[in-house]
N, C-alpha and C positions, 0 to 999 in steps of 0.2 A: 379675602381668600387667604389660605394658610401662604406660610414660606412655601418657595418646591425648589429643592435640591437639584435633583436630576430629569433629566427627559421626559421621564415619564410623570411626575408632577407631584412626587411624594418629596416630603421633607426632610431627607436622610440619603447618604450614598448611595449610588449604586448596587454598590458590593450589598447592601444591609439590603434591597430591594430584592425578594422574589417572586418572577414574571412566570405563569405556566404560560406557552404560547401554543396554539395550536396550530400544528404539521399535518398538512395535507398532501406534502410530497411535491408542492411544486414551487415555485421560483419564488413567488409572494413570501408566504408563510414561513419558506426558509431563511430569506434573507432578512426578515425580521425577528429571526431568533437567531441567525447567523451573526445580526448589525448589533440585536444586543447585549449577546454574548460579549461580542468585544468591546465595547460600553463599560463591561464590569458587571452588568446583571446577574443574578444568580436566575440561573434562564433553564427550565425545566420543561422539554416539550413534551404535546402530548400528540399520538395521532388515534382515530379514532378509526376503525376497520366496521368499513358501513354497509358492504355491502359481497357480495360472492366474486372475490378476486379472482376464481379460476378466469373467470372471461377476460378481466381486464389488465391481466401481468403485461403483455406487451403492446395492447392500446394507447395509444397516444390520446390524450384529450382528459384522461380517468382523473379520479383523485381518491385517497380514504382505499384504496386496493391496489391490492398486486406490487408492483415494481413501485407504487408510490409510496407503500409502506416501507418498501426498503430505502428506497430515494430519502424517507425522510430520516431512516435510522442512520445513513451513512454520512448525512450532513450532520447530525447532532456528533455521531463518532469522530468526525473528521475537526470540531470546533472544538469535540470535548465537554460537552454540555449532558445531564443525564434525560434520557428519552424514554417514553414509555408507550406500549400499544396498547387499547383497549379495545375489545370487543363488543361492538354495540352494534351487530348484524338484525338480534330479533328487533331491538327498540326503534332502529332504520327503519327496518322492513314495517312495521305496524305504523308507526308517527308518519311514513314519509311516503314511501312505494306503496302502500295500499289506498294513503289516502289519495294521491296521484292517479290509480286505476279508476278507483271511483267516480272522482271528480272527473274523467271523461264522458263517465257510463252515465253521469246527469249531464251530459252536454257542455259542460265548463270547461274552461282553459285553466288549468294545476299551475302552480308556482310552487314546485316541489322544494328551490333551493331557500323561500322563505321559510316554511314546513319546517327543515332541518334547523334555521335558525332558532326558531323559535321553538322546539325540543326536544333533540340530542346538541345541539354545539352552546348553545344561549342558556339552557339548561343542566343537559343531564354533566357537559363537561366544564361547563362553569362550574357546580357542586364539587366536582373530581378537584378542580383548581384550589379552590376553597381547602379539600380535606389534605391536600398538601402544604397547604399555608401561606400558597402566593399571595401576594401583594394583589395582585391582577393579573388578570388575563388577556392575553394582546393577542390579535390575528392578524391573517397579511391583505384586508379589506382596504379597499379605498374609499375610505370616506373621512371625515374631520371629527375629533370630538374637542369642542371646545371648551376651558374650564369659563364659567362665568361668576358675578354675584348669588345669585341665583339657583346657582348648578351648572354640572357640562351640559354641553348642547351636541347635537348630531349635524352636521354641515357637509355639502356636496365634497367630495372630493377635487383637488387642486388641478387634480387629471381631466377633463370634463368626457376624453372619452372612456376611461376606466370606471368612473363614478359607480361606487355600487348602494349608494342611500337609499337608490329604490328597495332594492332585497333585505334591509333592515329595519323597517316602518314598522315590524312588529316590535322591536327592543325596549324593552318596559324602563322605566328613571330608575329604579333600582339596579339595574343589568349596566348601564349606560357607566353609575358610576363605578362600576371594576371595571369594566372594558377599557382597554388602549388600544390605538389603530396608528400606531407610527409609520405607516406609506401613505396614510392621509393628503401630509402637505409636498409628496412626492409624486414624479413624473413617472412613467412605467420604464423610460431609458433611462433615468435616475434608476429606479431598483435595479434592470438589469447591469448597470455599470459598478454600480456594489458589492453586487453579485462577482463581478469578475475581481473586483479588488481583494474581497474576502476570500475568495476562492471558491465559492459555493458549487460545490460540484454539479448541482441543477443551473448552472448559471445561462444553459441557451434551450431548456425544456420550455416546449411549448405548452399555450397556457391552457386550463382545464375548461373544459365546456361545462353550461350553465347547469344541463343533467348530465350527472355523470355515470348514473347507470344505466345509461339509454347505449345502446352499440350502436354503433353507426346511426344514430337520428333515427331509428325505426320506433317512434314510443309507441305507434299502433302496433306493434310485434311482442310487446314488452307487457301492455295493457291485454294483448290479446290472450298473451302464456299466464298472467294473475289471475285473469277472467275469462275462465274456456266462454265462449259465444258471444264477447263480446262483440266481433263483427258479424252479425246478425243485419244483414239486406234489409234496406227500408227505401220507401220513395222521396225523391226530390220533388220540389213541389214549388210555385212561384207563391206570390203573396196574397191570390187567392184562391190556392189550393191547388191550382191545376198541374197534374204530372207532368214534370220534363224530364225527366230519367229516372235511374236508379243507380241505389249504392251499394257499397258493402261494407260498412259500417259506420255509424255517426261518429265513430272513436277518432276516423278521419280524417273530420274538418273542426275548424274552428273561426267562428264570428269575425266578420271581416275578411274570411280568404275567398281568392280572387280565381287563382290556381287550382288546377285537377276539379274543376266540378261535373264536367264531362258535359255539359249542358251547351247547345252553340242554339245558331239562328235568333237569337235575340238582337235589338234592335240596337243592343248598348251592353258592354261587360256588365256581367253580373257577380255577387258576393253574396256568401252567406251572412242571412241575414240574422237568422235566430234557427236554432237544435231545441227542435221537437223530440228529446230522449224518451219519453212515457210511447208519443208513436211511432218512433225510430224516423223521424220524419227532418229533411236537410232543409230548410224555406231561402230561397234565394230571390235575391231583387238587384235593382239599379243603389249603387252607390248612396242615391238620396235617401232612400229607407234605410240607412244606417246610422243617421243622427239624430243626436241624442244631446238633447240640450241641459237634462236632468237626471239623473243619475243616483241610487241608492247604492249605501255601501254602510255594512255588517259591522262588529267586533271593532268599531273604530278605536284604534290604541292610540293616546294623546301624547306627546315626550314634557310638556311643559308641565311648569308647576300643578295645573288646571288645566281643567276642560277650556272649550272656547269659550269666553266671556262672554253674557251676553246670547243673545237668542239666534245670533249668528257674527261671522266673520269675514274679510276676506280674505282667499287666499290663491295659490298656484297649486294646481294637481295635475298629476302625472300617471297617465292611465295606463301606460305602458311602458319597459323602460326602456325602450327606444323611444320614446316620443320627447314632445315637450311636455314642461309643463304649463298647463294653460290658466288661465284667470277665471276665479269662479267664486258665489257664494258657499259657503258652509254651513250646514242651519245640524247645529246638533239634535238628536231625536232622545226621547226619556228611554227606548229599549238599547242605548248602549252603542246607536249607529249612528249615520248623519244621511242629509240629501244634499249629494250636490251641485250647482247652479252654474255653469256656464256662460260665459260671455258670448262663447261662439260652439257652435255645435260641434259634439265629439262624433269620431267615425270607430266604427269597428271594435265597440265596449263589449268586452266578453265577462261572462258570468267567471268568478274563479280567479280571477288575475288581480290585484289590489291599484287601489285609489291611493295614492300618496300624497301627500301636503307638504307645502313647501313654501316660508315666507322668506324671497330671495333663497341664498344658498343655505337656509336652515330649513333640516328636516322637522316639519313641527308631529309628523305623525301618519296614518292612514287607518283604511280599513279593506273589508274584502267586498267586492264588487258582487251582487247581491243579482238574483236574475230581473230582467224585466218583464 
């Protein structure tokens, strides 16, 4: 591996280093253009305006609008670093919010804030980063990237309850090596304690939720205004067919929920089992009809050198990112995906959510969970 000078792993000052970092307005993001401003970086943020700030000026949770765009210009003015807004509302709206609609109206569970990664932040403002002439581009993610023989590597964050590797598994080896993630090997009361050292005027903002331009957690209200009819009544039904209520829209549940099915007198909680979208149809069962010992998953994006060696592997996948990650074969497939094998059976695999890979604390990759 080359010499590295500075922090970030280049072979020359600081000062000679230029970092675009991406500003989102909140504690994260800031304190790491805040931390390497003072470093000596030549630290250039950028924030990206994602989506219709009227709503979100004084919401708590937002990020990419309203009061965070200002949030974030006030940190850059107050360190003295140059900052820039860009407008990237329609390429949001079509890359991320629609596909998001959609993906309800087939029955699937969206991972809107992968979407974003992989392009407008991972892309369209990687490019921006680029036609400035940064060095890289660093964000306020918790995850590890580490330099090897080999190349960097993607690795859990130090944090384990911050870890955001899940929401990264799309990041291609090309992306990985501009990227820099310096809260990686930090705690979250490590950044906020930074925060207060530097002065970081965001230094007690709370932190942003997973979507941020959901209001209040209503994403059936959100899906509903993209897609007039979306919530379109259909029957609840058990696992062979027989009617147990009804609904008002399939936009409202999702695989594995336990909650609001309005359905009682059974003999044992029940959960949805699998979304009938084509017959607007909700199929609920006892918790045992929800495992899943085999599992297909799409667009499998690999971080290593190569694919998986070999006609299979083993590894850890992580179905959700609250979950763990659990022990499983890999068997890659020739259309670009894999199937994966289970030691012990999964609960509540929703179509739309991603499969991640995991050998120990490295990210080796994922893909998108494919319907059954």
């Amino acid at each position: 591996m080359a010499a590295q000078f500075n922090s970030l792993g280049f072979a020359k000052t600081p000062a000679q280093t230029r970092v675009a970092v991406a500003m989102s307005g909140g504690v994260d993001s800031s304190v790491t253009a805040a931390m390497l401003h003072a470093e000596g970086y030549d630290v250039i943020g950028i924030t990206l305006q994602l989506y219709d700030h009227g709503a979100a000026v004084n919401r708590p949770g937002a990020c990419c609008a309203g009061q965070d765009i200002r949030d974030a210009r006030r940190v850059a003015a107050e360190a003295g670093f140059p900052h820039y807004v860009l407008d990237y509302e329609s390429r949001f709206r079509e890359s991320v919010i629609d596909d998001f609609a959609d993906s309800y109206l087939r029955g699937e569970t969206p991972l809107p804030c992968v979407r974003c990664n992989q392009t407008v932040k991972f892309t369209d403002l990687m490019q921006m980063a680029r036609d400035l002439d940064a060095d890289c581009l660093a964000t306020g993610h918790y995850v590890r990237r580490i330099e090897t023989e080999n190349g960097p590597e993607l690795h859990k964050a130090a944090d384990p309850a911050k870890d955001q590797s899940y929401f990264l598994f799309a990041t291609t080896r090309e992306q990985l090596g501009y990227l820099r993630f310096p809260l990686g090997g930090r705690l979250k009361e490590e950044t906020r304690r930074i925060a207060g050292d530097l002065g970081v005027p965001v230094a007690d903002k709370p932190d942003s939720q997973d979507i941020c331009f959901v209001p209040d957690g209503d994403y059936a209200q959100v899906v509903e205004k993209l897609r007039p009819g979306a919530c379109e009544p259909g029957r609840i039904v058990d696992l062979d067919g027989n009617e147990l209520g009804r609904h008002d829209g399939i936009i409202r549940f999702t695989v594995g929920q336990r909650r609001g099915l309005g359905v009682g007198g059974t003999a044992e909680p029940f959960y949805v089992v699998k979304i009938d979208a084509e017959n607007r149809e909700v199929v609920v069962g006892p918790r045992a009809a929800l495992a899943r010992h085999t599992i297909s998953v799409e667009n499998l994006n690999w971080l290593g050198a190569a694919g998986p060696e070999g006609p299979e592997i083993r590894a850890e996948a992580r179905i959700r990112n609250t979950g763990a990650a659990m022990p499983c074969r890999v068997e890659a497939g020739a259309d670009g995906g894999a199937t994966l094998t289970f030691d012990e059976p999964q609960y509540g695999v929703a179509a739309g959510q991603a499969a991640v890979l995991y050998d120990g604390t490295r990210l080796l990759g994922g893909g998108w969970i494919g319907r059954a």
